[in-house]
C-alpha positions, -999 to +999 in steps of 0.1 A: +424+394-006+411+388-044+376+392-045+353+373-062+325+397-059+299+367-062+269+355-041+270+319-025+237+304-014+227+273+003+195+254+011+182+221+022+146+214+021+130+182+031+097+166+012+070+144+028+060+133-008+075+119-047+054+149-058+061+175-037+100+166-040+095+169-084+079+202-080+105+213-055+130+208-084+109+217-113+108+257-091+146+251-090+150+245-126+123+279-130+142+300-109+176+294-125+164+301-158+145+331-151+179+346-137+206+330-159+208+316-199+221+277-189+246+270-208+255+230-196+242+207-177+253+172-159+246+145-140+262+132-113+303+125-128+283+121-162+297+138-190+291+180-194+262+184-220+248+214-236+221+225-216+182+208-225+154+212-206+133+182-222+162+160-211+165+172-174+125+176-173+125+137-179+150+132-155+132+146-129+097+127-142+116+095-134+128+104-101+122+080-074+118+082-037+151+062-032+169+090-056+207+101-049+212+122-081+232+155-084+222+177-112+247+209-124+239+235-144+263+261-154+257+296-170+277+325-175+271+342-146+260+313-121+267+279-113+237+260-097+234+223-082+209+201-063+219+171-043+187+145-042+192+124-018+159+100-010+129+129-004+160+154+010+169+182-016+206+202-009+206+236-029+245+250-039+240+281-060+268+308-071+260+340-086+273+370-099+269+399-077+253+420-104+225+394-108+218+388-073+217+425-068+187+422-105+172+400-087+176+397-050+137+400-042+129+376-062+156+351-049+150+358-012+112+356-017+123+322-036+143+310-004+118+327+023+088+306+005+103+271+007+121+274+040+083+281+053+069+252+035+095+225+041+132+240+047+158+224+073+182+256+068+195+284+041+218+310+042+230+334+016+267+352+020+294+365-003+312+334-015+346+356-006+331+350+031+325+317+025+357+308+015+381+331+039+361+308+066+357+276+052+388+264+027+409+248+052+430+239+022+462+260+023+468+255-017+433+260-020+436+294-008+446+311-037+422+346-033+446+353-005+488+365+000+513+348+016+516+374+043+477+372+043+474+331+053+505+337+075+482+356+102+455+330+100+452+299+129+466+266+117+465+228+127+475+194+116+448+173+097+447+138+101+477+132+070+497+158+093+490+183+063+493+218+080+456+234+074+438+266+081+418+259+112+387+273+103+371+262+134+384+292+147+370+318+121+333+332+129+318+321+096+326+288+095+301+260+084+299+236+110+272+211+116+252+196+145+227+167+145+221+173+110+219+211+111+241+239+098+255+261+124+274+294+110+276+337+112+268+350+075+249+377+061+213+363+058+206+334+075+169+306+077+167+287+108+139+259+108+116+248+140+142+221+145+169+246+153+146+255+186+148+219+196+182+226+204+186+262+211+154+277+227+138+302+203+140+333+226+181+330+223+174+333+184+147+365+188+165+383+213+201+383+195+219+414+197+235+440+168+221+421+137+205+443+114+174+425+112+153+393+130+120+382+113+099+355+119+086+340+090+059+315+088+058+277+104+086+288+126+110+299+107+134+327+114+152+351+092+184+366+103+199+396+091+235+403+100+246+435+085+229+459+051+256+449+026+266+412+022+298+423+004+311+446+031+311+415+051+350+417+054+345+456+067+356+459+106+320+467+123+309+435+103+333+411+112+322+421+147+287+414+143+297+382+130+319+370+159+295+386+180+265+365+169+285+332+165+296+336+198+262+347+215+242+317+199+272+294+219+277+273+181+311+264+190+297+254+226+277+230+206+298+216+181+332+212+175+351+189+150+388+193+160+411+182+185+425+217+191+402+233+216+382+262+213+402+285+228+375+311+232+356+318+267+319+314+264+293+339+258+267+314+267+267+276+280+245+248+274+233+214+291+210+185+279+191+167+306+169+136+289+145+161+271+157+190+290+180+221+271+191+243+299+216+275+292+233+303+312+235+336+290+266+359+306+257+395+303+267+430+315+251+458+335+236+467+303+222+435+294+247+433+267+268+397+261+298+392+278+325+366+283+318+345+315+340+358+339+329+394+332+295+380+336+274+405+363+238+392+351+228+355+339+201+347+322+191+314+329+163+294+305+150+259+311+130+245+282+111+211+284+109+200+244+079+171+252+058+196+278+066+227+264+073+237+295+097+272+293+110+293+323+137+320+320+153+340+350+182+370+352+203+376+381+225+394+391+251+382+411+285+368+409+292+329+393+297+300+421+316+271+418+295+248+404+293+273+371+328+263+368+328+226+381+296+211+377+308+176+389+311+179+431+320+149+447+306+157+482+325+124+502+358+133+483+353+171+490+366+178+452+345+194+421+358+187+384+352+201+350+373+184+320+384+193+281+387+165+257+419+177+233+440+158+206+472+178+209+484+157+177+461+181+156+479+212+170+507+225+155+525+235+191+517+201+208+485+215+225+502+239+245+479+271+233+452+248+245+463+236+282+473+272+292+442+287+275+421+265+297+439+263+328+437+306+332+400+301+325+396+275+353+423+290+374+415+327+370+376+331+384+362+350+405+336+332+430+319+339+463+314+304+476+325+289+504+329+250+486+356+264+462+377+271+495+370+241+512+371+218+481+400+208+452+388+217+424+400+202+393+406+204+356+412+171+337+425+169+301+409+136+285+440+133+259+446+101+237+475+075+256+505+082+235+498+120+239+499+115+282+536+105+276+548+139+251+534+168+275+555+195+266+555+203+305+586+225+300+571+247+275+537+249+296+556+260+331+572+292+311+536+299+301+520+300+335+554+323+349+528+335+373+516+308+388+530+289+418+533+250+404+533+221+430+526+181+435+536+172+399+531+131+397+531+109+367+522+076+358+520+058+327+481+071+317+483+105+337+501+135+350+488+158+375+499+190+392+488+218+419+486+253+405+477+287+426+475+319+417+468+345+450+435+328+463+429+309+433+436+273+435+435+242+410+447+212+400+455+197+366+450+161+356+461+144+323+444+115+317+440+085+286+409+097+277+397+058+275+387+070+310+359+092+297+335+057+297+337+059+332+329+094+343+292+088+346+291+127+361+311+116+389+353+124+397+361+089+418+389+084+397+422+088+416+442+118+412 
C-alpha cells in the first residue's frame, strides 16, 4: 500500500449561541495558522483565492445563525475545512505527519478543549487508515495494488457498480442517530454517545492503550502508541477488537449484505430502556456469543438514571437466540433483513453465514426441544423468487435439509444438524409492518 504518511482529523462541535459559534471559528482559523503558512482559501464552490485573513475575518463577522458555508484553506503541508451548518460546526483537517508530530500537544489539547466545552465527536487517525476503510470507490483506490483490492470484501452499489464493502473493514465511518461510530487511533465520544451505549461499556473496553475521561463527559480513547503503525498486525487487532466489543455494527448498518460477523455484544431498546448482553470468557475477556461462558448483562434507564449490571456464568438459552416465543404456536423466531441484490454472490455468504449461527448453538433449555425455532430472511419480493437454493444446499453438505415449500412471497425449509434443529423462512420483507414482536405469520 502507498502511504501517505499524513494525519486525518475530524470534529463536530455544536454552539448554543451566534457568538460562541464566531469564536469557535475564529480558534479554527488560530490554530491553522499557528501550524501551517495558508496559502488559499475558498468558499463554498467559489473560486480558489490567495489566502487573506481580513477577507475570511469578515466572513465569519457576518455569519448568521441560519449559516451553511464551507470554508477551505490549503497550505503546503495541510488542507483544513469547516462545514457551518446553522450553530453546527464539522471540522476536516489533513496534515503532514511531520507537523502533527511539531505539534501534536498542542492539537490534541486543541481538540480535548472543545470536545469538553461543546463537541458531538472527534477522532484523529492516519488518513492511510482512513482511506483503506472508507473509499468504497474501486478507481478511487489508487494507494493500493491490484493483487492488494483483490483480497478486500466487495458488493454491488445501487448503479450495480462493484464497490469495496467497507462495512466490513474495522475502521469504517459509520453513523448512528447523528453520531459517528468507528475503530481509529484516538478517538472523543460526547455524553450523547452514553444515551445509546451505557458509559461503563466505553470505560471498561479492553486492549486500548489508553481511556481517559475528560471533562462534561467526555471520553478519550486511545487505541494503540503510534497512529502510523495502525496497519501493523497487533494494531489491526486492537482495532477489530474494539469495533467489535462496542457492538457498532450491532447498531448500525447501511448495506444489504449482512454483517457476517457473530456478536461480541447485543443490544435492545425498550421505550427509554438500553439493555445489552456482553459475551465473555473465563477470563472476563470478549468473546463471540457462542463461546460465551460469562454474560454481562446492564439495564440502563436514560429518564431515571436508573443502572444495574449483572455477570453470570452459565450457558445461553433459547430466548438469547430467539427472542420472539409464540407460547400458543409453541415456535420462537429471530429474523435478518438482507438485500441479496447488493451482494455480489446473490446473498448466499449471507444465508449460510446466518443459518450456522442460528443452527449451530449450544443451549440447555428445555423450550428449544419442545419448540420450532425459526430464522426468517425479510428479503425484497423479486429477490423471494431468485434464491440460489442450489448453491445454498452444497453449502450446508452437513446438514440434513427437509419440508422445502414455496409460494409466491416465501420459501421455507427444515434443517438439523445432530440435536440442533431450525427452520428457514424467506419472506417479502413488506411483512416486517406486521411483526409487532410476534411470529403468527404462517410458515
Amino acid at each position: 500500500m502507498k502511504k501517505t504518511k499524513k494525519i486525518y482529523m475530524v470534529m463536530t462541535r455544536v454552539n448554543v449561541s451566534l457568538n460562541e459559534l464566531k469564536q469557535d471559528v475564529f480558534d479554527w482559523l488560530s490554530l491553522l495558522r499557528i501550524v501551517t503558512i495558508p496559502e488559499t482559501y475558498r468558499f463554498g464552490d467559489e473560486e480558489v483565492r490567495q489566502f487573506s485573513l481580513q477577507a475570511i475575518s469578515s466572513q465569519i463577522q457576518h455569519l448568521t445563525e441560519e449559516e451553511n458555508l464551507w470554508i477551505k484553506v490549503n497550505a503546503e503541508n495541510g488542507e483544513f475545512q469547516l462545514h457551518i451548518s446553522k450553530l453546527t460546526l464539522r471540522e476536516q483537517t489533513i496534515l503532514a505527519g511531520s507537523t502533527f508530530s511539531a505539534y501534536q500537544t498542542m492539537i490534541e489539547d486543541y481538540y480535548d478543549t472543545r470536545m469538553v466545552r461543546n463537541g458531538m465527536y472527534g477522532y484523529i487517525r492516519s488518513l492511510d487508515d482512513y482511506l483503506y476503510n472508507n473509499v468504497e470507490n474501486i478507481e478511487k483506490r489508487t494507494f493500493e495494488t491490484d493483487s492488494e483490492i483483490k483480497q478486500l470484501p466487495k458488493r454491488y452499489d445501487h448503479k450495480k457498480a462493484v464497490i469495496i464493502d467497507c462495512n466490513q473493514l474495522a475502521g469504517y465511518d459509520v453513523y448512528f442517530k447523528g453520531l459517528c461510530l468507528t475503530s481509529c487511533w484516538k478517538m472523543y465520544y460526547s455524553s450523547l454517545y452514553t444515551q445509546i451505549i451505557p458509559k461503563p461499556i466505553f470505560m471498561e473496553v479492553q486492549q486500548v492503550q489508553a481511556i481517559e475521561e475528560l471533562g462534561s463527559q467526555v471520553i478519550k480513547i486511545t487505541l494503540f502508541n503510534d497512529p502510523f503503525n495502525w496497519d501493523l498486525p497487533v494494531n489491526q487487532k486492537y482495532q477489530r477488537l474494539f469495533r467489535d466489543q462496542m457492538g457498532y455494527d450491532q447498531l448500525a448498518w447501511n448495506n444489504g449484505t449482512g454483517v457476517l460477523r457473530p456478536p461480541f455484544i447485543e443490544y435492545a431498546f425498550v421505550e427509554e430502556v438500553i439493555q445489552t448482553v456482553q459475551y465473555q470468557n473465563n477470563y472476563y475477556q470478549p468473546v463471540e456469543k457462542k463461546n460465551a461462558t460469562y454474560f454481562v448483562t446492564r439495564s440502563y434507564d436514560n429518564r431515571r438514571q436508573k443502572y444495574v449490571v449483572n455477570r453470570t456464568k452459565g450457558i445461553l438459552n433459547a430466548q438469547a437466540y430467539f427472542p420472539w416465543i409464540d407460547e400458543k404456536s409453541r415456535k420462537m423466531m429471530n429474523y435478518r433483513v438482507l438485500d441479496p441484490k447488493m451482494a455480489i454472490d446473490d446473498g448466499l455468504s449471507a444465508y449460510e453465514f446466518y443459518i450456522r449461527q442460528f443452527l449451530e448453538i449450544n443451549v440447555l433449555d428445555k423450550k428449544y426441544d419442545d419448540f420450532v425455532s425459526v430464522l426468517r430472511f425479510y428479503l425484497p419480493k423479486e429477490a423471494i423468487q431468485q434464491l440460489p437454493l442450489d448453491a445454498l444446499w452444497d453449502k450446508l453438505f452437513d446438514v440434513n435439509i427437509s419440508n422445502l415449500k414455496q409460494k409466491e412471497s416465501s420459501t421455507r425449509f427444515d434443517l438439523k444438524k445432530a440435536k440442533n434443529h431450525l427452520r428457514v423462512v424467506f419472506l417479502d420483507s413488506s411483512y416486517l409492518e406486521t411483526i409487532n414482536q410476534t411470529i403468527d405469520i404462517s410458515e
